[in-house]
FIKOL-951420 format. One line per field, with one value per residue (C-alpha): residue number from 1; chain; y, x, z; residue in three letters. Coordinates in pm, 1 decimal. Example, Ala and Ser with C-alpha at 12.3 -4.5 7.8 and 13.67 -1.06 7.14 Angstrom:
2
n = 1_2
chain = A_A
v = -450.0_-106.0
u = 1230.0_1367.0
w = 780.0_714.0
res = ALA_SER
# end
This chain:
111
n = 1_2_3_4_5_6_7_8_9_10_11_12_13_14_15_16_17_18_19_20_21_22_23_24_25_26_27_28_29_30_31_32_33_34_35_36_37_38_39_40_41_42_43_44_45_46_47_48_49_50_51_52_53_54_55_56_57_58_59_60_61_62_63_64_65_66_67_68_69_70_71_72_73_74_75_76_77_78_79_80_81_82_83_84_85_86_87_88_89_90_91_92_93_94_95_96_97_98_99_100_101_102_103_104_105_106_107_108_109_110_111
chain = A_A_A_A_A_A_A_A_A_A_A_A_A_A_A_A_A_A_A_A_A_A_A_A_A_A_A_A_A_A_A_A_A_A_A_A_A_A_A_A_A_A_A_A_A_A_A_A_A_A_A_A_A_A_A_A_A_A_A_A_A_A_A_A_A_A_A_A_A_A_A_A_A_A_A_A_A_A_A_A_A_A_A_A_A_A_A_A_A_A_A_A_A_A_A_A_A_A_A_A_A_A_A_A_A_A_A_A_A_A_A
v = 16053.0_16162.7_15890.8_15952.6_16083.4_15806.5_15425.4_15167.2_14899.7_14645.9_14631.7_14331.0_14078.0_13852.1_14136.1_14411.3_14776.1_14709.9_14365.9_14533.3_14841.2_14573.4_14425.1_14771.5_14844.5_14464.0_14454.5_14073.0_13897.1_13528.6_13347.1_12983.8_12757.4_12660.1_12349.1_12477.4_12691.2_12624.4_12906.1_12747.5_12942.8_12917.8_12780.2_12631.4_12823.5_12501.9_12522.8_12835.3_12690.3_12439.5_12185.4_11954.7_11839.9_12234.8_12306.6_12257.8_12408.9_12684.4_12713.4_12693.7_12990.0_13174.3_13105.8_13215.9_13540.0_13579.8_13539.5_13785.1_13480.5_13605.2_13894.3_13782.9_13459.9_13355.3_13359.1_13158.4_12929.0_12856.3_12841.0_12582.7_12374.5_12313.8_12076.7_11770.7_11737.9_11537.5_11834.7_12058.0_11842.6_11906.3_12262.6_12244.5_11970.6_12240.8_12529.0_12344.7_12171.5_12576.5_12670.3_12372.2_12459.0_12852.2_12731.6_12530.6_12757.3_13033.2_12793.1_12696.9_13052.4_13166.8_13118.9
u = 17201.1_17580.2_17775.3_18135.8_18318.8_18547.3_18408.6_18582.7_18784.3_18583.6_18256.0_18201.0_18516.6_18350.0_18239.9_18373.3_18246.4_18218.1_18014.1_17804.2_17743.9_17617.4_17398.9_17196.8_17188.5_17022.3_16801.9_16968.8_17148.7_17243.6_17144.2_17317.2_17110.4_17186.3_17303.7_17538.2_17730.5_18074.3_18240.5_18425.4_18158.5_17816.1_17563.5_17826.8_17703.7_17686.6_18060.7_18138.0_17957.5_18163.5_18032.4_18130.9_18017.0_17940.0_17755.1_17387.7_17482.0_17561.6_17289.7_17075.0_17251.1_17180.1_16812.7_16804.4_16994.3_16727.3_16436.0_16567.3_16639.9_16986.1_17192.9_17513.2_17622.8_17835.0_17593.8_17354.5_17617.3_17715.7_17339.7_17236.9_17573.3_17417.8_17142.5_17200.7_17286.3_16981.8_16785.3_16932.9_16929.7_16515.0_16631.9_16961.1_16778.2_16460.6_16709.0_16911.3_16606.8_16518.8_16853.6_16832.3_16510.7_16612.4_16942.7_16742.8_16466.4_16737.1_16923.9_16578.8_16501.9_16873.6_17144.7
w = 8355.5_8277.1_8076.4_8092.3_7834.3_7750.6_7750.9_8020.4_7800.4_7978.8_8159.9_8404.7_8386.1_8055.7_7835.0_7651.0_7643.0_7262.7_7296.2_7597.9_7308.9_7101.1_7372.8_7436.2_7087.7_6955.2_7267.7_7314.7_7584.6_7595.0_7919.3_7910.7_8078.1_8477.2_8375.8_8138.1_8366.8_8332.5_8605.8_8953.1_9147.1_8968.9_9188.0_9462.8_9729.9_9967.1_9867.5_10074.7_10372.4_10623.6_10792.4_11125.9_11421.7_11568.2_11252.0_11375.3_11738.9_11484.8_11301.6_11630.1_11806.7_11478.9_11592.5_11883.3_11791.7_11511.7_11729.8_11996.6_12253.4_12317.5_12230.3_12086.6_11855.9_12126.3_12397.5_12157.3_12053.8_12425.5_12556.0_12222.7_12357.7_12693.2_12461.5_12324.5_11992.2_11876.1_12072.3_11769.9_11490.7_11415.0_11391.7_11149.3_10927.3_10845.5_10813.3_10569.3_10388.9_10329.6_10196.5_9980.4_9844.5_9780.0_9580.9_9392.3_9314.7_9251.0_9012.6_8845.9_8766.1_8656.0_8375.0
res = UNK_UNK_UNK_UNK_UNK_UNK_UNK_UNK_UNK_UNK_UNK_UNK_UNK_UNK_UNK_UNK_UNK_UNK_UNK_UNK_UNK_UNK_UNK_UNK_UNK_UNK_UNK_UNK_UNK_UNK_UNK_UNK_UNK_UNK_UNK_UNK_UNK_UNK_UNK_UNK_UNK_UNK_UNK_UNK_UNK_UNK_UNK_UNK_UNK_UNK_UNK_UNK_UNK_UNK_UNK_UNK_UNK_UNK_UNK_UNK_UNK_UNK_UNK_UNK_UNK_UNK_UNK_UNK_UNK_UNK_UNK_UNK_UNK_UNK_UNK_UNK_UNK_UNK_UNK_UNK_UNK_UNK_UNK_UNK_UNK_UNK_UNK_UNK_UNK_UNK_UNK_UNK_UNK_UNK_UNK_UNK_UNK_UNK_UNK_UNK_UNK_UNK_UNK_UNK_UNK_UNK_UNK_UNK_UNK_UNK_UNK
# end
């Protein structure tokens, strides 16, 4: 592997090159616990995702591009707004119980 030949001033935005040094070198890394976080971002990933009234016509037209049904978002999207919306709601409420269940598991196993 070639190292360059001068060390960055920082590596990743919280740590030094001289505190990441002392990282390799001790074998040690602090992992603060999940609920401990304390960053804007950490484990808001339902944050970044919008929901309304469209949402599980949405997530349905995702489907159906997933499974091959249709060729495009937007023809999904149009094709799962010719159903009712309690037609899609069995659909959006599993997909969402899944993404709930892989944050959770993802939060369980990280710090």
């Amino acid at each position: 592997m070639l190292l360059p030949k001068s060390r960055p001033a920082i590596v990743y935005k919280y740590g030094s090159a001289t505190r990441v040094a002392q990282i390799v070198r001790d074998l040690t890394f602090f992992f603060a616990p999940a609920a401990a976080q304390n960053d804007l971002y950490e484990f808001r990933a339902l944050s970044l995702f919008t929901e309304n009234e469209d949402t599980p016509f949405r997530v349905t037209a995702k489907g159906l591009v997933a499974d091959g049904s249709v060729r495009s978002f937007e023809e999904g999207l149009e094709m799962a707004k010719m159903l009712d919306a309690q037609d899609v709601r069995p659909t959006y409420e599993f997909v969402m119980r899944q993404v709930n269940e892989e944050l959770a598991r993802a939060k369980a196993h990280s710090g």
